[in-house]
N, C-alpha and C positions, 0 to 999 in steps of 0.2 A: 385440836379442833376448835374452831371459831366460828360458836353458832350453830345449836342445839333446836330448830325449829323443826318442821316436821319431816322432813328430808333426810335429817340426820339422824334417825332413827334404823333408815335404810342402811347408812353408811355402818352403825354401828353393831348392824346382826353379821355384816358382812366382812369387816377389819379384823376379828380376830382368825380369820383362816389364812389371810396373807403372814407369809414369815417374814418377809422383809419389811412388815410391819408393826409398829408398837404404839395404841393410844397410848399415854401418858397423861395431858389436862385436857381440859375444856374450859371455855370462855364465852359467856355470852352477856348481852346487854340487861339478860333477866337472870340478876344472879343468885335467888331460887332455882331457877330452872338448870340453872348450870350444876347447882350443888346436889340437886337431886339426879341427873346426868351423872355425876360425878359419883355420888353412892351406889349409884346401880352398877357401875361398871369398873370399878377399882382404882378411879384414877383422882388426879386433883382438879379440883375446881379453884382458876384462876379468874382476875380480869384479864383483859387485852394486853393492857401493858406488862403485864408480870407475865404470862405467857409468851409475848414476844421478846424477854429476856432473858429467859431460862434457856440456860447454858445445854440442858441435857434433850433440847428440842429441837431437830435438826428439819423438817420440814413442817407448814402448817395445812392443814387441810380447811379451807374457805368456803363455809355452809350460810357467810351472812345472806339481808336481802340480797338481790340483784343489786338496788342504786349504792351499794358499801362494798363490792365485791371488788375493782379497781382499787380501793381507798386502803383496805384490808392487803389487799395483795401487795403494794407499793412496801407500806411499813412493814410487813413480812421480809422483803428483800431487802428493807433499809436495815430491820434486823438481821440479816443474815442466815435467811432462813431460806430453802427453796419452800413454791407455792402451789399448790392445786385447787383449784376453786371453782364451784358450781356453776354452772351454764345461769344465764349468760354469762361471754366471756366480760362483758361492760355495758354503760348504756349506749354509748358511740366509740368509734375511733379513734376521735380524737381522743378521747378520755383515756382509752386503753394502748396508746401506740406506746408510753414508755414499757410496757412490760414484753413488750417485744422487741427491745431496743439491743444490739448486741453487748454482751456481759462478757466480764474482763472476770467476776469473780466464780465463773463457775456454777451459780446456781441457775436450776430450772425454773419453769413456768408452765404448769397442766393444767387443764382444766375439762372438767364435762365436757357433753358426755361420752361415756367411756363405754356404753351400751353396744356402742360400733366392734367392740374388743372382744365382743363373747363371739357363740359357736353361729350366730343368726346371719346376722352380715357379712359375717366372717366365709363363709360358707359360700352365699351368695356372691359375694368377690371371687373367690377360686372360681365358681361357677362361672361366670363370667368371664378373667379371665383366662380360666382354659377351652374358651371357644362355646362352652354347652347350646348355648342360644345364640352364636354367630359373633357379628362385631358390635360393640352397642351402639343403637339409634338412639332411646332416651329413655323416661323414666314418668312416672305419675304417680302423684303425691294427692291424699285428700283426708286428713285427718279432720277430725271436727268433733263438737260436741257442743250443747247449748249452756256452758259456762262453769268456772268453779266455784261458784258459790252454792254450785247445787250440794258440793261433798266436803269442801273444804272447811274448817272452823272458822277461820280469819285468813279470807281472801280477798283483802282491799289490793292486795300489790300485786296481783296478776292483772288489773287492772290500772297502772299507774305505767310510766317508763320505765320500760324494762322489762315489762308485762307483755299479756295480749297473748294470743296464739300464737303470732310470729316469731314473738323473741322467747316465751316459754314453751312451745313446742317444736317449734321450727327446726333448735338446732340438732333435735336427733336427726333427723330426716333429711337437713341439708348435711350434716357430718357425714351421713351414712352415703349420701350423691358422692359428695367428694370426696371418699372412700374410692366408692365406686369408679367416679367417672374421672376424676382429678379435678382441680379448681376451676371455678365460674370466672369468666372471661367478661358477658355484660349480663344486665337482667330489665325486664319490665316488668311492671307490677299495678296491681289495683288495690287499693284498698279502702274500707267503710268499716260504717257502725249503726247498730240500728237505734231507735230512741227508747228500747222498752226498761225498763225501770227494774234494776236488777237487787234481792235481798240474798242476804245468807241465809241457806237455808237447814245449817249443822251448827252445833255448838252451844254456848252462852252468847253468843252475837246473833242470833239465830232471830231475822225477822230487819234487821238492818241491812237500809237501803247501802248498796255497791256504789261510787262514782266510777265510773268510766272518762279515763283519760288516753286512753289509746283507742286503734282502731280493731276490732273485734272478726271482722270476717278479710281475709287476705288471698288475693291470688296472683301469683309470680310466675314467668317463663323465666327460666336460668341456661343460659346457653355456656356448655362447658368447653375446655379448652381440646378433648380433642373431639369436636363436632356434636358430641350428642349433645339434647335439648333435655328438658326438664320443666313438668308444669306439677307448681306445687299448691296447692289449697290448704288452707290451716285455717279454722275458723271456732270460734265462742257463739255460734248464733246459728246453728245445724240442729232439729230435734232429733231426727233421724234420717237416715240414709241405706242405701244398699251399694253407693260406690266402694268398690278396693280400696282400699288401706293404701296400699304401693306397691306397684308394678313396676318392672325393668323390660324393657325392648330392646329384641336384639333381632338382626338378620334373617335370622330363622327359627326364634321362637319369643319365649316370656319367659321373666320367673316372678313368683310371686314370692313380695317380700315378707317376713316377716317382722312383726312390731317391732320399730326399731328402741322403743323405749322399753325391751325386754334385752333378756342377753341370750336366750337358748330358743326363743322359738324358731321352727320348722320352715325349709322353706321348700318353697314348688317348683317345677320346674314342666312346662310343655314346649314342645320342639317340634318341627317339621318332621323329623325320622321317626318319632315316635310320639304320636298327637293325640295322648291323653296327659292330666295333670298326674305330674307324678312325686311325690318325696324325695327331695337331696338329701340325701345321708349327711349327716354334720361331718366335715371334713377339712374345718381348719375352726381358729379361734378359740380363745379361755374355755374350758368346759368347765360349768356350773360356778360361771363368774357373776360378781353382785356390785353392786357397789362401792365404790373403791376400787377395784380393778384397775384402772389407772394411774390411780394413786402409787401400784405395789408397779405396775408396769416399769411408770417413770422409776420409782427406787433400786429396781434389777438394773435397766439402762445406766442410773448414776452409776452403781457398783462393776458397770460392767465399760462403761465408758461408749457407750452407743446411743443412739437420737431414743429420746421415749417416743411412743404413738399418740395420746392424747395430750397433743403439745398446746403449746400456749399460740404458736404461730397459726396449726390449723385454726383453730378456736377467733384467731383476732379476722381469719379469713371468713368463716362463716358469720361473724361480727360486720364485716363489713356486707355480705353479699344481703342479708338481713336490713341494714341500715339504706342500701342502694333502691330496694325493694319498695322499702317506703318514700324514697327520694324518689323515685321513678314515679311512682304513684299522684304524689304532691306536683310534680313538675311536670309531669305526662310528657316523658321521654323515656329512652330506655338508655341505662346510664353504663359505663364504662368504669370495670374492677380496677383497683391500682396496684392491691395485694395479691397474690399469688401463694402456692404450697404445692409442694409434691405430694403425691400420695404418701401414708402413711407406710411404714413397711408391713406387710401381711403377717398374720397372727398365725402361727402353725396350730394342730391341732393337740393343744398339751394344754396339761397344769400349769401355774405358774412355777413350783417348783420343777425346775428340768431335770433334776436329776433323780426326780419321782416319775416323773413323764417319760422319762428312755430306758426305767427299769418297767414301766408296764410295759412299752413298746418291745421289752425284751420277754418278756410273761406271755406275749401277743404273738411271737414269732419275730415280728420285725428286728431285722436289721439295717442300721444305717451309719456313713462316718459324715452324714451331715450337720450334724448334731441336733441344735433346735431348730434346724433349716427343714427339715426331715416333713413330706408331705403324703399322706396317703393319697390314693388314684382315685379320685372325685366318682363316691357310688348315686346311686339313682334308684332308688327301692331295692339297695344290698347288694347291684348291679355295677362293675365298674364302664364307664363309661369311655 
C-alpha cells in the first residue's frame, strides 16, 4: 500500500477478509505515519522505492493524492507489479492513456471505485436488466453537499485538480451509469463556483482559509450509447436539499438507487403492475463487501485468467466522460467521447470465496452446474418477480 491518508483506513478494516489478499508494507511520503500504520497492522514500513522493489510484492494498492496517482501507478508497472489505485483514475487523459496502453507483460491496471461491485448496484443492474421497470430511458443524478472542509482535517486537495465534486464524487455514480447503461457516447455540461470564502472546519487546521481552484457546483447530460440519457448534478455549494439521490427510468417504472458510494444499501423499485415503492431483495453482487473489493476481484480474475470488473480501461472511460464535461462547459458545446468500454461483467450473488458461496447455496437448497454464473430469480419484498 502506497499512502496511508484517510481513505486508507477504509481499505485496511476491509483487506484482511479477502483471501486472495495479503498486506505486507506500506509506504508513504510521511514516514511516521507509515511506521505507525505499519505497527498497528503487522506489516513493514517502507519508502516507495524499497516497496516497489521487493521481490515478495506482487501487486500495489495506490491510496496516494489524486495529482500522484498516474505517477505512482507508471513506476508500479515499470516495477513489475500489477496496480489498483484510488479514484480518480488521473488528472486528464492524456496523462493517464499510458496505463491503458496494451501490455505484452501480463500485468493489470484497477482502479476505484469498486462500490459498483457490492449487493447495491449490483442488484439494480439485474433489476434492470431483467426487464423489472421496462427498457431504460435514463437516469438522475444529484448528490451534493456544501463542502469538505466542513468534516475533513486537511482538505486543500478536494479543492485543487483532481478535486471538486466532479472528479471526487462523480466517479461513483458515473461508474455506477456505466454499469448500468454501458459507455457515454457525447456530454454537455455546466459548470461554476461561487466566491464564498471557505475554512476547515476539523482538526489542527481547523479555522484555515480553503483555495478553491476548480469548479464546485457541476451539471452534465450524458447521452449513452444505447439511447438512454443521464443528468447528473454533483455539487460543494448545496446546504440542503430534498431531491433523490439517483434514480433510473424505465419504460414502465423507476428504481431508486441506492448510494452508490456504499456497497449494500437497498434498493426500490415501482413499476406500472404494481405501483407502490417497493424493496429489491439483494440479488446479485459482493455481499458485505468493503473496500478493496476490487482489489481481491482483479486477483481471483489474474489466478483465474478472466477480465477483472474495476478495470483500469472503465476507470480511464469515466476519466474521460468527467474531463469532456468540463471541456463542454469551458467551450459551450457538447463534446464527442473517443473512449469506449463494455459493460463490466455482472457480479453474481456470492462471497468472494466461490467455493464458500456454492456450499451455502448447497445449505440453501440450491442447485446449479453454473458455477459462479448461478443467479437467483430477482425477489421484490421476498416475492419472485
Amino acid at each position: 500500500m502506497i499512502g496511508v491518508g484517510n481513505i486508507s483506513g477504509q481499505y485496511l478494516e476491509h483487506l484482511p477478509h479477502f483471501d486472495s489478499l495479503e498486506l505486507v508494507a506500506v509506504a508513504d511520503l510521511d514516514r511516521s505515519r507509515a511506521a505507525s500504520t505499519a505497527a498497528a497492522h503487522g506489516v513493514r514500513a517502507l519508502d516507495v522505492e524499497e516497496l516497489l522493489a521487493s521481490p515478495d510484492i506482487d501487486a500495489v494498492l495506490n491510496l496516494t493524492i489524486p495529482a500522484a496517482h498516474v505517477d505512482v501507478a507508471l513506476r508500479a508497472l515499470a516495477a513489475g507489479k500489477h496496480v489498483y489505485s484510488e479514484k480518480p483514475f488521473g488528472l486528464t487523459t492524456a496523462s493517464a492513456l499510458e496505463l491503458v496502453a496494451p501490455r505484452a507483460d501480463g500485468l493489470r491496471v484497477g482502479s476505484a471505485p469498486d462500490t459498483v461491485l457490492g449487493t447495491g448496484v449490483q442488484t439494480a443492474r439485474r433489476a434492470l436488466d431483467d426487464g423489472l421497470i421496462g427498457d431504460p430511458v435514463g437516469a438522475s443524478v444529484h448528490w451534493s453537499s456544501a463542502g469538505h472542509e466542513r468534516w475533513h482535517p486537511s482538505p486543500a486537495f478536494y479543492y485543487q485538480p483532481g478535486g471538486g465534486p466532479l472528479f471526487d464524487m462523480g466517479p461513483y455514480y458515473l461508474t455506477s451509469l456505466v454499469t448500468l447503461f454501458g459507455p457515454v457516447v457525447r456530454v454537455a455540461g455546466f459548470a461554476g463556483r461561487s466566491s464564498r470564502l471557505r475554512r476547515v472546519e476539523q482538526g489542527p487546521q481547523a479555522g484555515s482559509p480553503v483555495p478553491v481552484d476548480v469548479d464546485t457546483h457541476v451539471t452534465a447530460l450524458l447521452e449513452h450509447a444505447n439511447g438512454a440519457t443521464s443528468t447528473v448534478v454533483v455539487s460543494f455549494e448545496i446546504w440542503a436539499t430534498k431531491t433523490p439521490l439517483f434514480e433510473v427510468y424505465g419504460t414502465s417504472g423507476t428504481l431508486l438507487m441506492p448510494d452508490p458510494n456504499q456497497f449494500s444499501d437497498s434498493v426500490s423499485a415501482w413499476t406500472v403492475d404494481d405501483p407502490e415503492w417497493r424493496t429489491v431483495v439483494a440479488s446479485a453482487g459482493y455481499r458485505d463487501a468493503g473496500r478493496g473489493v476490487g482489489l481481491a476481484d482483479m486477483a481471483a480474475a489474474i489466478s483465474q485468467g478472466t477480465p477483472h470488473r474495476a478495470s483500469g480501461e472503465l476507470a480511464f472511460h469515466v476519466l474521460e466522460i468527467m474531463e469532456a464535461v468540463l471541456a463542454a462547459s469551458a467551450e459551450r458545446r457538447v463534446v464527442e467521447l473517443s473512449s469506449t468500454v463494455g459493460r463490466p461483467a455482472a457480479v453474481p450473488l456470492r462471497d468472494l470465496d466461490s467455493a464458500s458461496w456454492r456450499s451455502q447455496l448447497s445449505k440453501l437448497g440450491f442447485q446449479s452446474d453454473r458455477g459462479t454464473d448461478f443467479y437467483p430469480r430477482p425477489l421484490i419484498d421476498g416475492h419472485p418477480r
